[in-house]
KEVO-648079 format. One record per residue (C-alpha): residue number from 1; residue in three letters; x, y, z. Coordinates in Angstrom, 1 decimal. Each point is the difference from the previous one (the first is absolute). Layout:
BEGIN
n;res;c1;c2;c3
NUM;Ala;X;Y;Z
...
end
This chain:
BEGIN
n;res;c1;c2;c3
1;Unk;32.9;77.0;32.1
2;Unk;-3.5;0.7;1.2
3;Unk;1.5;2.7;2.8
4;Unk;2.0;1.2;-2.3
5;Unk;1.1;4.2;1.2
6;Unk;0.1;2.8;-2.5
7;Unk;3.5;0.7;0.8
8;Unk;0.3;-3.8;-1.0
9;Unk;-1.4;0.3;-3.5
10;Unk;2.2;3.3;-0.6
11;Unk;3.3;-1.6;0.5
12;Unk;-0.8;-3.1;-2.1
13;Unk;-1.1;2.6;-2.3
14;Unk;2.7;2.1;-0.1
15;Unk;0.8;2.1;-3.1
16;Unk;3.2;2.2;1.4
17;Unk;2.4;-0.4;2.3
18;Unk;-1.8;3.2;1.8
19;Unk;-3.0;-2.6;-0.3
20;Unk;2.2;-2.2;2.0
21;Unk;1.4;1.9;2.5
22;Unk;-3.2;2.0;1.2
23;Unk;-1.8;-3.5;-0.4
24;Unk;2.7;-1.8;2.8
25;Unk;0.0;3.3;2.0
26;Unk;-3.6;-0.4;0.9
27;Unk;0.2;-3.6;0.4
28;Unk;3.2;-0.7;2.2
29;Unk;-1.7;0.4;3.0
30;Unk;-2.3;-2.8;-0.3
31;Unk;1.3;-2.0;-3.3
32;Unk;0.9;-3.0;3.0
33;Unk;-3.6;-0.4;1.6
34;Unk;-1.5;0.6;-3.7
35;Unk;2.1;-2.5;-1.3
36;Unk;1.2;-1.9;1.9
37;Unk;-2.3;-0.7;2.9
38;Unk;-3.6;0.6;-2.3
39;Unk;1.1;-1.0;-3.4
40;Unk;2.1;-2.9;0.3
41;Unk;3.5;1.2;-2.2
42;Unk;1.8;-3.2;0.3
43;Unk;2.1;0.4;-2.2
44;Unk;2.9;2.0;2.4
45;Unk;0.1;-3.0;2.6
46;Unk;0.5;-2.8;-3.1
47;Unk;2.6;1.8;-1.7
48;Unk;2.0;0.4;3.4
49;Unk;-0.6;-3.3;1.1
50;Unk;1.5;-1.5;-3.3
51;Unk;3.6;2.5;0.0
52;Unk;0.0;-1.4;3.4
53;Unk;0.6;-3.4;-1.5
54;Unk;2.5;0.9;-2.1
55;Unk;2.2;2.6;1.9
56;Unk;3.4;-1.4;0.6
57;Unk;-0.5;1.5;3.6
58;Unk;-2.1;2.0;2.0
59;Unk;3.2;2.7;0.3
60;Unk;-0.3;0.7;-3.9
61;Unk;-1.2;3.4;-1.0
62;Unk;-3.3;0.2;-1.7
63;Unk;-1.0;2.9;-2.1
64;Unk;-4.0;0.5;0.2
65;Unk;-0.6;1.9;-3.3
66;Unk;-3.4;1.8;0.4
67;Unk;-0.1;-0.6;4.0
68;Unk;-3.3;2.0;0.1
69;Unk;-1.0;0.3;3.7
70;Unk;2.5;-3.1;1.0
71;Unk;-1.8;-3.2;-0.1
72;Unk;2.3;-2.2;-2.0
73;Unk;2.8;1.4;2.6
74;Unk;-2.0;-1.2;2.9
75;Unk;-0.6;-3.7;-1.3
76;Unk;4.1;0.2;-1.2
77;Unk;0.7;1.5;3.7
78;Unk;-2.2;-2.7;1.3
79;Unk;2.2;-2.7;-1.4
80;Unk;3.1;1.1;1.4
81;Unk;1.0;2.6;-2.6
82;Unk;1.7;2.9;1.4
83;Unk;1.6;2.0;-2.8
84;Unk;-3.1;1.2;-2.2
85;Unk;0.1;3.4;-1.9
86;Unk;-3.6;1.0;-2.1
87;Unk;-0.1;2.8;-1.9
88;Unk;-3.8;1.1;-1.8
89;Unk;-0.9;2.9;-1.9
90;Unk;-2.2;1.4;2.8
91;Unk;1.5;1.6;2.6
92;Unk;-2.9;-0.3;2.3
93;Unk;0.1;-3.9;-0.7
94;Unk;3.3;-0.2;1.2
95;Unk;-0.9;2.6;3.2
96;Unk;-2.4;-3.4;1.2
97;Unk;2.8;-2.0;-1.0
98;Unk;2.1;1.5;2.6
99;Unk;-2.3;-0.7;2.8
100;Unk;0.4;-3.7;-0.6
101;Unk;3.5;0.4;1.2
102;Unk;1.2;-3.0;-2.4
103;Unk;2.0;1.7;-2.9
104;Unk;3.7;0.9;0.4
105;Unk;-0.7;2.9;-2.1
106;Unk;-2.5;2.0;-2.1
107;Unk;0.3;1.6;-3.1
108;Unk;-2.9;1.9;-2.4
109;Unk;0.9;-1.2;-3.4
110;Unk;-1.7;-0.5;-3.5
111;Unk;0.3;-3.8;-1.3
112;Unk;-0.3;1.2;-3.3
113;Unk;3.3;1.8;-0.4
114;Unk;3.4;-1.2;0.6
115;Unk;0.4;-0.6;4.1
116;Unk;3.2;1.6;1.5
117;Unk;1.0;-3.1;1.5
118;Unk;3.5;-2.1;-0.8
119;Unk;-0.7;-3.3;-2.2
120;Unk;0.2;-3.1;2.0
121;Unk;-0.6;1.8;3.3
122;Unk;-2.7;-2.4;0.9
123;Unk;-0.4;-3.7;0.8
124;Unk;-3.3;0.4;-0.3
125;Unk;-3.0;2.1;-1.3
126;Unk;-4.0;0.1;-0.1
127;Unk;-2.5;2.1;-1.6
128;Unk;-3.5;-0.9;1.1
129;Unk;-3.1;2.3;-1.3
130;Unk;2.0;2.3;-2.4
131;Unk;-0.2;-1.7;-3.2
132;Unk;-3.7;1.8;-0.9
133;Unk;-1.5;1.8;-1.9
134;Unk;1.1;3.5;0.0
135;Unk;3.0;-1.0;2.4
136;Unk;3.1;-2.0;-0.8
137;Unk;0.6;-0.5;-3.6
138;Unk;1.7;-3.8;-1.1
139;Unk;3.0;1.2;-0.9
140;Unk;1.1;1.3;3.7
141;Unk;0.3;-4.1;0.7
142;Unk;3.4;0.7;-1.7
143;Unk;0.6;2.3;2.8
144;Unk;-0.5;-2.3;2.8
145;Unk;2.1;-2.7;-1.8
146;Unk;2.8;2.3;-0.5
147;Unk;0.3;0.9;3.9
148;Unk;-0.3;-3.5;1.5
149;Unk;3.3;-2.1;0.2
150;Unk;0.6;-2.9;-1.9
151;Unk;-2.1;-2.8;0.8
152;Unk;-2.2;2.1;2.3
153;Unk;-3.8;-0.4;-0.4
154;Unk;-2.4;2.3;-1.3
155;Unk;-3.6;-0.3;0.8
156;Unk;-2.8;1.9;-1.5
157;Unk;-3.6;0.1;-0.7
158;Unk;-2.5;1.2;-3.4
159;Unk;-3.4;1.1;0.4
160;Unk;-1.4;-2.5;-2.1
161;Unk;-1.6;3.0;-2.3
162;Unk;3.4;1.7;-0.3
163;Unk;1.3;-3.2;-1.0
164;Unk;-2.0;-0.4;-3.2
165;Unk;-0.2;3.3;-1.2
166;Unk;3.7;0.3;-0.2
167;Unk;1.7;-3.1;-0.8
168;Unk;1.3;-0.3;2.9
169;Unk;1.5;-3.3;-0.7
170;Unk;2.2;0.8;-2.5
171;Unk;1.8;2.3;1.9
172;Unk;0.7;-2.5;2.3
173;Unk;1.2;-2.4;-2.8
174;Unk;2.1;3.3;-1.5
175;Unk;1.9;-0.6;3.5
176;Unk;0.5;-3.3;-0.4
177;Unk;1.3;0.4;-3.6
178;Unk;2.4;2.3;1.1
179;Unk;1.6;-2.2;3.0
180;Unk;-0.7;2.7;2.2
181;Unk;-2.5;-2.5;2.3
182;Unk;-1.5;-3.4;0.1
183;Unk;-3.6;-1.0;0.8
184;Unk;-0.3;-1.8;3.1
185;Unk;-3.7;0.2;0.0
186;Unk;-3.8;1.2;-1.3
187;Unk;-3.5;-0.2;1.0
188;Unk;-2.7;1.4;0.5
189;Unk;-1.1;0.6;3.0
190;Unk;-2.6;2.4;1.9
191;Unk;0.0;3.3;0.6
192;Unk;-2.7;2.0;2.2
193;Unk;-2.3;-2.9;0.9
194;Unk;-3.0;2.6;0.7
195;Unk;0.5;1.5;-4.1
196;Unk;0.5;-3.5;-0.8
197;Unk;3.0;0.9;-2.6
198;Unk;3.3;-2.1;-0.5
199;Unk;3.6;0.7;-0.3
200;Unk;2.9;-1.7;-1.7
201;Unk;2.2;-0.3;2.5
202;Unk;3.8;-0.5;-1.6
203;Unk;3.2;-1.3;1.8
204;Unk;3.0;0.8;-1.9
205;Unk;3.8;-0.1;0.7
206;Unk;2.6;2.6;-1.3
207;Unk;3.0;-1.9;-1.9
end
């Protein structure tokens, strides 16, 4: 991404969770017109658009794992979805979330520890952007299949980079094996048109 900002480059090269946490504090302010509005990230607007498609209704409640500053709950809120809750790592993130006025709730919370909310709580989750480098390790898919119901979807996307380097796949497979959740779908797809990189973007549904 040829406008690429410092701030930018730290996070995706994140190291820490400090790393990760000063990184979002300096960014939250303008992590929308940065990405969003110069950079072309895509990839929130696609991954809404197709749980859309698949909620049983637009009165379901979707969790928003890694909300950031909000901008999967807008397109979701868009669509008719009224009962969103994110929670993200970054308190400062979720602050900008908060102006959107979209989410039923908020919550600072670290994807890669167990999440303090009741197994099949939710007919639906997403989790756009987190799956990274120095973010979101594989294993907290298990996480987000736990907490959504039965037969709820479960939408999420892997930097294409993050995707090789861990195997990603076979976690996904390690779910299926288990009869914990089906694939519904998988592609690839892009991700920040200005950086020109690509994403898997993965549609699952908890069993």
């Amino acid at each position: 991404m040829s406008k690429r900002s410092d701030v930018h480059d730290r996070v995706l090269n994140a190291r820490s969770l400090e790393d990760i946490e000063t990184g979002y504090r300096a960014w939250a302010s303008d992590y929308d017109q940065d990405l969003i509005d110069e950079a072309g990230y895509v990839a929130p607007k696609q991954c809404a658009d197709a749980l859309g498609e698949l909620l049983p209704d637009s009165g379901a409640s979707v969790l928003d794992a890694g909300c950031g500053t909000g901008l999967v709950g807008v397109y979701l809120a868009e669509a008719g979805v009224d009962a969103i809750d994110g929670i993200d790592f970054s308190q400062d993130m979720l602050d900008v979330a908060a102006e959107k006025n979209c989410y039923r709730s908020l919550l600072q919370a670290d994807l890669n520890q167990p999440l303090d909310i009741p197994s099949n709580h939710y007919g639906a989750s997403a989790c756009v952007g987190t799956f990274t480098t120095g973010h979101v390790r594989p294993e907290a898919l298990f996480e987000l299949i736990r907490v959504t119901e039965s037969g709820g979807p479960i939408c999420f996307t892997v930097r294409d980079s993050f995707w090789k380097e861990t195997g990603f796949q076979d976690v996904i497979d390690k779910a299926r094996k288990r009869g914990v959740a089906e694939l519904v779908s998988q592609a690839e797809m892009p991700y920040i048109k200005e950086e020109g990189s690509s994403c898997h973007q993965v549609m699952m549904r908890a069993s």
